[in-house]
N, C-alpha and C positions, 0 to 999 in steps of 0.2 A: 530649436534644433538640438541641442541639449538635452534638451525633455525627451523629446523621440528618441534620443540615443540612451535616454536610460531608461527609458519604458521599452527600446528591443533588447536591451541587455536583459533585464529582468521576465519578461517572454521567456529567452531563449534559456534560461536559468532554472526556472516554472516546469519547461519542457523538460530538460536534460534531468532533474531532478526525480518530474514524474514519471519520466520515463523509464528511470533506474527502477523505482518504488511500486512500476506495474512491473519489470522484467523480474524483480524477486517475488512479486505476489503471484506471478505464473510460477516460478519455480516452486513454491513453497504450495502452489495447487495441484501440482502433476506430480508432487514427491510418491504418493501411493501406487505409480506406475512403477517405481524402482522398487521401492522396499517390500512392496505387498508382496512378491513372495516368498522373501526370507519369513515373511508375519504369516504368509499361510502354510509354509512349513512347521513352523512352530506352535499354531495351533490346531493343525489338522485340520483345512476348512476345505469342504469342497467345493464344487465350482458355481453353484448358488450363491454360498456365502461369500464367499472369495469377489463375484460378480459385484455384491452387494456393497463388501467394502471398499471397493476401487470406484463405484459410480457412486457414493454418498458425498465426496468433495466435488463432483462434478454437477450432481443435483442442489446442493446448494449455493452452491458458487452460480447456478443458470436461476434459479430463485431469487436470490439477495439479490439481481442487479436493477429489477424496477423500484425497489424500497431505496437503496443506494443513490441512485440516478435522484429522485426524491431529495434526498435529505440535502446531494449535494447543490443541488439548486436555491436549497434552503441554509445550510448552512456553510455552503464552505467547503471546496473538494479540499483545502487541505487540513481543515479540520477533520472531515469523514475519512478522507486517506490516513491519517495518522492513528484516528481511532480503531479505522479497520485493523490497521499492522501490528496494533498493539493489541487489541485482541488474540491474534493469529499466536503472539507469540509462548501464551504459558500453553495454549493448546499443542503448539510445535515439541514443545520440552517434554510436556508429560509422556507425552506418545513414547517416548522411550523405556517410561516406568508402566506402559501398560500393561497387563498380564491377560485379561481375558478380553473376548470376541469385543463384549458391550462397551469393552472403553476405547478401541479403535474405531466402531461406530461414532460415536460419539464426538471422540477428536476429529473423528474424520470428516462430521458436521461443521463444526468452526474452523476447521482448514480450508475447510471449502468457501469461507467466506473471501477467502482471498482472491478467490475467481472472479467475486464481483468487481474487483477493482478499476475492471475497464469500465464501466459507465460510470464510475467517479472520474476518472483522468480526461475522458474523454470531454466533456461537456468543458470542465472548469479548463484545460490545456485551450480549448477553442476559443474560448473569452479573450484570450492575451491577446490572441493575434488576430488582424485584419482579415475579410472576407477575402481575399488576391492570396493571401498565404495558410489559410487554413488546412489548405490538402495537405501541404508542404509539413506542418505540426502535426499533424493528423498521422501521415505513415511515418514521422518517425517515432511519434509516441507508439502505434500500432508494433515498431519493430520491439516492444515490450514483449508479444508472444515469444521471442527466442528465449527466455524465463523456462519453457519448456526443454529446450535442447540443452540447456545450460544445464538443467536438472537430471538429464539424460545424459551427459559427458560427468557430471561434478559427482554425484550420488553415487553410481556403480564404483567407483574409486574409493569414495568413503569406504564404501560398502566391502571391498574386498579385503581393504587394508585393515580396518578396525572393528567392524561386524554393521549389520544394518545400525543400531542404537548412535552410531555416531552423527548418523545422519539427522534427526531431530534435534542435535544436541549442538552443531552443528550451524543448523540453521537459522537458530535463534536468534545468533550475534549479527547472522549479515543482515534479517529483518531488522532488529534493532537500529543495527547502525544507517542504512537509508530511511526506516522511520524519524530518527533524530533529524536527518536531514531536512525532509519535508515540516517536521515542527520546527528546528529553524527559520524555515519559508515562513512559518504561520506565526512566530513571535516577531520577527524583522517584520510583517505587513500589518501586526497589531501596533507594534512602535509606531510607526509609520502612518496609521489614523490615525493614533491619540495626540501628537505631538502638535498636528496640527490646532484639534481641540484646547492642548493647554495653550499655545501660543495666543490664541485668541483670549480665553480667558485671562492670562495674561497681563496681553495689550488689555483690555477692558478696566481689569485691576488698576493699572498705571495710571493710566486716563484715569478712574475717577480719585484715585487717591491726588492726584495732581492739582484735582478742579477743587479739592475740598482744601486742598493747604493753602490753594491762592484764594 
């Protein structure tokens, strides 16, 4: 009984945690809806280019998520969710120091990895919980797209107050800090195998140092 109470605490933990870690990975994917046009006033782009650089976080971000879905199977959504956020974030920063067309492209490329973050949340979120409650983990991790509107209420405010550049600069600390969070998750679950493993080694030690002194 015990055990089930602390395997749904840690579920619901898993969830709350991923959930945060997908709502800022949508913010930090749809930021080029706000800024892009202080950035295309500033560089003169017209509406090709302009088109171009608003759809490159979203064409990557719809690309990484079968490599992603992948790895996470393979290693660990919260291994790959922490790697993804940490990626995201010098890309996030620089954007503030770019000056011409080719390095918002570019940034605009690994911003966009943060799109993929739902087929990492989703797969590994599902494991925690029983087939009877999956829907139930499923839409609230899924209410991560408000990441979007958040971006959309939070950024135009940046944006008037301090100029668009506050906004990349900004954004960094809140990835950071819900990435810490999820590698928290991923160091507490590494204690947590290995402990078992020393314990046996352990016991093993004892026993035989025991059989050799008698």
């Amino acid at each position: 009984m015990a055990s089930d109470l602390s395997n749904s605490r840690r579920a619901w933990s898993v969830l709350i945690v991923s959930t945060l870690a997908f709502t800022v990975c949508f913010m930090v994917w749809m930021m080029f809806g706000v800024i892009g046009i202080p950035i295309k006033k500033m560089l003169g782009l017209n509406a090709t280019e302009f088109g171009l650089l608003t759809a490159m976080p979203v064409l990557t971000g719809s690309l990484i998520r079968v490599p992603l879905g992948i790895w996470t199977d393979k290693f660990g959504g919260r291994i790959v969710m922490a790697t993804l956020m940490a990626i995201t974030v010098p890309a996030i920063w620089l954007m503030s120091y770019a000056t011409v067309y080719w390095h918002f492209l570019v940034i605009g490329m690994f911003v966009g990895l943060a799109g993929g973050s739902f087929s990492v949340g989703t797969p590994y979120v599902a494991r925690w919980f029983p087939r009877s409650r999956q829907g139930t983990a499923m839409g609230v991790y899924g209410a991560g797209n408000s990441g979007a509107a958040v971006n959309k209420f939070v950024a135009p405010v940046l944006l008037v107050a301090f100029g668009w550049t506050m906004v990349p600069q900004v954004s960094p600390a809140i990835v950071l800090f819900v990435g810490s969070r999820v590698f928290t998750l991923l160091i507490l679950s590494i204690n947590a195998s290995i402990t078992p493993i020393f314990s046996i080694y352990f016991s093993k030690w004892q026993f035989l140092r025991r059989f050799f002194e008698n």
